[in-house]
N, C-alpha and C positions, 0 to 999 in steps of 0.2 A: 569785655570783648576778648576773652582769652581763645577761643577757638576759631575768632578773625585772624586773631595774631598769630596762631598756630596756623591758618589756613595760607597765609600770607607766606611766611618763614618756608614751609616746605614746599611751597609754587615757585619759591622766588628764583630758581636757578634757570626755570624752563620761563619763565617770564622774561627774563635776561636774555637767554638764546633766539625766542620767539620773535623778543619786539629788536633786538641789532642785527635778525636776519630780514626779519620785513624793513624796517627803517633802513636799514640797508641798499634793500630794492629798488625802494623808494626814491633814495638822493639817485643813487646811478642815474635812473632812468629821468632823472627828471634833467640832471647833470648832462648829459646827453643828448638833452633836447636840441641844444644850438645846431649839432652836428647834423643832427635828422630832422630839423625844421623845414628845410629848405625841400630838403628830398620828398619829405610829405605832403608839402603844397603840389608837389607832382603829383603824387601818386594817389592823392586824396579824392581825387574823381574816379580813379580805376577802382578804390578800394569799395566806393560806393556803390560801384556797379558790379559787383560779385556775387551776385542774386542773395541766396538765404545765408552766406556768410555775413554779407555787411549787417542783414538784418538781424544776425543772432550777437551780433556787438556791439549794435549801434552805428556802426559805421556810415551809414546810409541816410543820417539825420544831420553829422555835422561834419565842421570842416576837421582831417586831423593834421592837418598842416597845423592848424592854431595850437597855443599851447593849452589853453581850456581845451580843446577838444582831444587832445594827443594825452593830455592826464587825465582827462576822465576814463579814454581807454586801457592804456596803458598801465597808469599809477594803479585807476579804480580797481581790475585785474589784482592785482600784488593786493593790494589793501582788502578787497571782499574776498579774494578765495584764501587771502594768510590768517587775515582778523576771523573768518568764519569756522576754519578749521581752528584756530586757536578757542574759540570762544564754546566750541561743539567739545572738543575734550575737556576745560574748564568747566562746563554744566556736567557731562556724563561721568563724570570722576566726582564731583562733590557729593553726593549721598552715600555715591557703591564702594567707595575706595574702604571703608572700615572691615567691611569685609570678606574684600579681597585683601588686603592688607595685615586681618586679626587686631585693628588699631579700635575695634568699639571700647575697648575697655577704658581709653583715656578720655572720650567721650563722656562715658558716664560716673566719671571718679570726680569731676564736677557737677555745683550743685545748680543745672540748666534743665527747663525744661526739653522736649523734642523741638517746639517750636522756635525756641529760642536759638539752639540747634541748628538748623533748617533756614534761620534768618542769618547769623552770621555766616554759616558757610557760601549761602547766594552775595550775602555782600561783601564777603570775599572775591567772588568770580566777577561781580560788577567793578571792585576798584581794580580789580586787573586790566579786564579790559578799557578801562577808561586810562591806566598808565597807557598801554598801549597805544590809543587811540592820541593821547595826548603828545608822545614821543612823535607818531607818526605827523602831526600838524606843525612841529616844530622842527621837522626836519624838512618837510615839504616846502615849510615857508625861506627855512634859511638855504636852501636849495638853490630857489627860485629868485633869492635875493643876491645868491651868486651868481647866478648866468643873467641879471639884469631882468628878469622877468617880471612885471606886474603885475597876476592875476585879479579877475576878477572876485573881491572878498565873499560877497555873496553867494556867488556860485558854487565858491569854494569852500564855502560854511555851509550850503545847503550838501553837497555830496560828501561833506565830513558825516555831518548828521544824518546823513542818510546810512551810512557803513556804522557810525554808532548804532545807532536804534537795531540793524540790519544782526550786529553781533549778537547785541542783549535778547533779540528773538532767538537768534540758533540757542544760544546758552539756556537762556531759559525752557524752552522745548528737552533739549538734552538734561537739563537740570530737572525737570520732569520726570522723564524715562528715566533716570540714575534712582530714582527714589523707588523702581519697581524690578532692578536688576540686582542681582548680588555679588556682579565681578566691577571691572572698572570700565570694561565695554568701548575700548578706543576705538574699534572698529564699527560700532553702532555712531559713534558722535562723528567720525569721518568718513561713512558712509552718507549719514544724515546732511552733513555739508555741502558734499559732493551733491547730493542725488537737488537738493533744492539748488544747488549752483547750474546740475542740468536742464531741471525744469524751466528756470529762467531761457535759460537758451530756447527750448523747444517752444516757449509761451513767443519769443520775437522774430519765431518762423513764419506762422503763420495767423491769421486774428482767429483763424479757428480754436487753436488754442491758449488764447488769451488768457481766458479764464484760466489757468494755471498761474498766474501772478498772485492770486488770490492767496495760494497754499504755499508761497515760497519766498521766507525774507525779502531774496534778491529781486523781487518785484519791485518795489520803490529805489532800487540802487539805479534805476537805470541810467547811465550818465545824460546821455543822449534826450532825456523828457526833462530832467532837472535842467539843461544848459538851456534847452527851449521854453522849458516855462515857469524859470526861477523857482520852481517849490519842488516839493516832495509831491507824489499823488496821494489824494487825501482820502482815496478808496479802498486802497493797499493797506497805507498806512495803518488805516486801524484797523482792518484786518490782522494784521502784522500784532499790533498792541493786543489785543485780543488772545491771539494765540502765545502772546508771549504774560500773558496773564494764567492762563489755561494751565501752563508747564507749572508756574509759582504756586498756584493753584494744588496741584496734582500731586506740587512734591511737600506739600504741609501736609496732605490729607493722605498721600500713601504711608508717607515716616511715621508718623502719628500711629498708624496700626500696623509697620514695621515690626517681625522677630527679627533685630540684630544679635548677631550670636559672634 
């Protein structure tokens, strides 16, 4: 596993900065909530009736006076747009980085196949995100253990694993694309981020364009259908697996007949 350990070693600083600025967010707002509880049981009927805003956040489904419903917006927010752009440059950097960098040479002065290659560096970008993902559950809980809050475990395990799975699609897509680029392409994986973070939006505008959930991680993130019906949507979902298969896919068979130079 020498090129896990290598992949690890040289991430590890922006892995550090990544997860203590989102964990970060995270406690505040959740740390906060006592303050704006009260205020949001006001204004939680106004925020519902703000036509296509409420419906592009959810707003419009639940209560956000509650504290489920005030972390699924709020928290969920910090956690899918930080974990998604972290997770978008972690995939688009894993393949291109050697040469943009001029680092193929340390590559192949060991004796790995491309595959082999290609496996540890993805399971590289997987155990990061799962540090990540895993600081983020343990700050959330001891947060919420501070301000006296008991949420609901379920819910709260079901919109975890929704923002997991939600990461390892962007990554893998972008982990994809990095195997057919030859620079490091941060603006390809932070565009990519971005543009399925908008789709989302515009698919809870209207049911017209619904069918866009289909083509954008943050289809199954939605907080607002997980509070109401305890699961994941299980149409998305493997949609989602699918395409996050596709990228894994794309980046064995493009490296494989890879000229790194």
């Amino acid at each position: 596993m020498t090129i896990l350990k290598h992949e690890l070693k040289q991430g590890r600083n922006a892995l550090i900065i990544w997860t203590a600025v989102i964990v970060s967010m995270l406690g505040i707002c959740i740390l906060i909530y006592p303050e704006m509880g009260s205020q949001m049981t006001e204004l939680s009927g106004a925020f519902a009736n703000m036509g296509g805003f409420s419906a592009a956040f959810g707003m419009d489904k639940i209560n956000f006076g509650e504290f489920m419903g005030f972390f699924s917006v709020e928290c969920g927010n910090i956690l899918g747009l930080g974990g998604a752009f972290f997770a978008a440059l972690l995939g688009i950097s894993a393949l291109s980085k050697e040469e943009k960098e001029h680092t193929a040479e340390f590559l192949f002065t060991h004796p790995l196949s491309r595959n082999k290659i290609v496996f540890q560096k993805g399971l590289s970008v997987l155990v990061q995100i799962i540090i990540l993902n895993a600081m983020a559950i343990f700050i959330c809980l001891l947060s919420a253990f501070l301000i006296g809050e008991k949420p609901d475990i379920r819910s709260l395990a079901m919109l975890f694993l929704a923002y997991l799975i939600m990461q390892i699609e962007t990554a893998a897509i972008c982990f994809g694309v990095s195997a057919w680029i030859n620079g490091g392409g941060p603006g390809i994986g932070l565009g990519s981020a971005a543009l399925f973070y908008f789709l989302n939006l515009v698919s809870n505008l209207t049911t017209h364009a619904e069918f866009l959930k289909f083509f954008t991680p943050f289809g199954y993130t939605d907080g607002a259908d997980i509070l109401i019906n305890g699961s994941l949507r299980a149409e998305y979902t493997a949609v989602g697996l699918l395409f996050t298969a596709a990228g894994i896919a794309s980046a064995f068979w493009k490296y494989q007949r890879k000229d790194i130079m």
